[in-house]
GUZAFI-594791 format. One record per atom (N, C-alpha, C, O): residue in one letter; x, y, z. Coordinates in pm, whole numbers, padded with zeros to 5 digits, always signed. Example, Ala and Ser with C-alpha at 12.3 -4.5 7.8 and 13.67 -1.06 7.14 Angstrom:
BEGIN
A+01319-00569+00780/A+01230-00450+00780/A+01320-00330+00780/A+01424-00332+00846/S+01285-00225+00708/S+01367-00106+00714/S+01290+00003+00787/S+01341+00114+00804/
! end
This chain:
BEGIN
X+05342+03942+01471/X+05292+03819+01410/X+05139+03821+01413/X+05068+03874+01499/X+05109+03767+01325/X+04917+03732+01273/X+04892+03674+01426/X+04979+03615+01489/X+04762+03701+01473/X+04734+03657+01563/X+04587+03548+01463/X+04527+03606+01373/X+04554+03414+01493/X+04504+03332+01480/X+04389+03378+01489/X+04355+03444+01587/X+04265+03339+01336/X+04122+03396+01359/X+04025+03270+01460/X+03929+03288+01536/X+04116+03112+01414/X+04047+02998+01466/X+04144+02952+01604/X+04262+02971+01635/X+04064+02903+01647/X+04082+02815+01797/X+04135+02655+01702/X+04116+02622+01585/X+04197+02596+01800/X+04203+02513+01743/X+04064+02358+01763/X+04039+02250+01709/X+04020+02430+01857/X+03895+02377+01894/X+03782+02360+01815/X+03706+02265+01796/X+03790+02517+01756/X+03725+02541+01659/X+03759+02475+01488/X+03677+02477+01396/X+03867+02432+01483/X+03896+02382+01358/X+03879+02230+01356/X+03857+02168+01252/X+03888+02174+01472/X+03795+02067+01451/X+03645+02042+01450/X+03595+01952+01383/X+03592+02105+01507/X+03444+02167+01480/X+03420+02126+01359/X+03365+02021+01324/X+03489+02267+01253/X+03428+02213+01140/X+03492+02068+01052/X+03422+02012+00968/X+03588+02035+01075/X+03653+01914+01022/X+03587+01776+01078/X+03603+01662+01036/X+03511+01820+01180/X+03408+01671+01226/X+03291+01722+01175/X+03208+01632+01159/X+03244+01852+01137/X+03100+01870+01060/X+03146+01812+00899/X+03067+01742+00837/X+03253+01841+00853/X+03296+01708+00677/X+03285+01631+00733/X+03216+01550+00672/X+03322+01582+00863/X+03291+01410+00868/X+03172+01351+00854/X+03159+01244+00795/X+03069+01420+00910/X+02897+01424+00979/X+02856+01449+00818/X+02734+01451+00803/X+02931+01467+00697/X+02863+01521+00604/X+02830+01628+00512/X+02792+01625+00395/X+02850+01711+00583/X+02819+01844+00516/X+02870+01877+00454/X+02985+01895+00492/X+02844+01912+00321/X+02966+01943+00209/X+03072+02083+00277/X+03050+02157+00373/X+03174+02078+00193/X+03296+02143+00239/X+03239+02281+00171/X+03223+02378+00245/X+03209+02291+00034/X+03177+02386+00021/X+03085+02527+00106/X+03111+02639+00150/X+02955+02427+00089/X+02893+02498+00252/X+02953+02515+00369/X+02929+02607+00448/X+03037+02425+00385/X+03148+02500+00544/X+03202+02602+00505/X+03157+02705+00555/X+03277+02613+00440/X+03360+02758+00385/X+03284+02812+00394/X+03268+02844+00512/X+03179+02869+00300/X+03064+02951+00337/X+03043+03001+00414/X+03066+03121+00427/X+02975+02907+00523/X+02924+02914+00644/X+03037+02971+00727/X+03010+03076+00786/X+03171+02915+00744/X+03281+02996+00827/X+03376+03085+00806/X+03471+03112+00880/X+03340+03142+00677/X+03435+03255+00604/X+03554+03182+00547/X+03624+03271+00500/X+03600+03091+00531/X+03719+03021+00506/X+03756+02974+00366/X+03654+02924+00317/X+03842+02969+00293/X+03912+02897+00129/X+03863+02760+00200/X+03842+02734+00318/X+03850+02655+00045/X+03852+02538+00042/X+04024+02495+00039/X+04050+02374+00047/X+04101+02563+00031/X+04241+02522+00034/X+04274+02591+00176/X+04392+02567+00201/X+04227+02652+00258/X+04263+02648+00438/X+04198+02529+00493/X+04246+02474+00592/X+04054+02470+00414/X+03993+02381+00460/X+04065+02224+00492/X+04061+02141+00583/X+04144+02242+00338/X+04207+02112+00349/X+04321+02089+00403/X+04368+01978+00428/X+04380+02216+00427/X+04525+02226+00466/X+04469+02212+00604/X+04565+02175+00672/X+04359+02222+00683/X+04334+02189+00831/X+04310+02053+00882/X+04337+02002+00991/X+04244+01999+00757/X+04227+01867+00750/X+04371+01762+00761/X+04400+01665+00832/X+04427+01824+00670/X+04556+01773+00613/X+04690+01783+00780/X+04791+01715+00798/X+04650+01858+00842/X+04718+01907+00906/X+04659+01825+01083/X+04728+01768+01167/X+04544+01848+01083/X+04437+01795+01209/X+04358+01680+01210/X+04296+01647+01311/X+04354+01597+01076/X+04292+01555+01035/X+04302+01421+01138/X+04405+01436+01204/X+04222+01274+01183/X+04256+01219+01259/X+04296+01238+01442/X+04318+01160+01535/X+04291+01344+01429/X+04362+01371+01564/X+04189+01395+01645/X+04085+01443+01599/X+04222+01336+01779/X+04138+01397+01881/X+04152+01518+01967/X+04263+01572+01978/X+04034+01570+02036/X+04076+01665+02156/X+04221+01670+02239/X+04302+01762+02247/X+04223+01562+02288/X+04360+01551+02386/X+04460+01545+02278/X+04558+01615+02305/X+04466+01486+02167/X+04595+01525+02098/X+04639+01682+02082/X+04755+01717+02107/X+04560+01755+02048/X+04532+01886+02009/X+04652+01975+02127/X+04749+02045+02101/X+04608+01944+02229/X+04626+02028+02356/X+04780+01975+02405/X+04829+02028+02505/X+04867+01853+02322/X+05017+01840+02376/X+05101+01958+02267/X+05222+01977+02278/
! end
């Protein structure tokens, strides 16, 4: 099985940097990533805090 390139730590990272603003486009960019992994992380993590993450 694929072993995971992101943390999940890390995928909120950038899903609170769209919050803070920064266009999505430039995130992808910036983190090697599709705008359709972007949203599917969003879509997926979206709302949730740290401690949710970790049950």
């Amino acid at each position: 099985m694929k072993s995971d390139r992101f943390t999940d730590a890390q995928i909120m990272g950038v899903i609170r940097q769209a919050e803070g603003g920064v266009p999505v486009p430039d995130l992808c960019r910036e983190h090697g990533i599709s705008h359709a992994t972007f949203y599917r992380w969003r879509a997926k993590y979206g709302g949730m805090d740290a401690s949710m993450i970790s049950q």
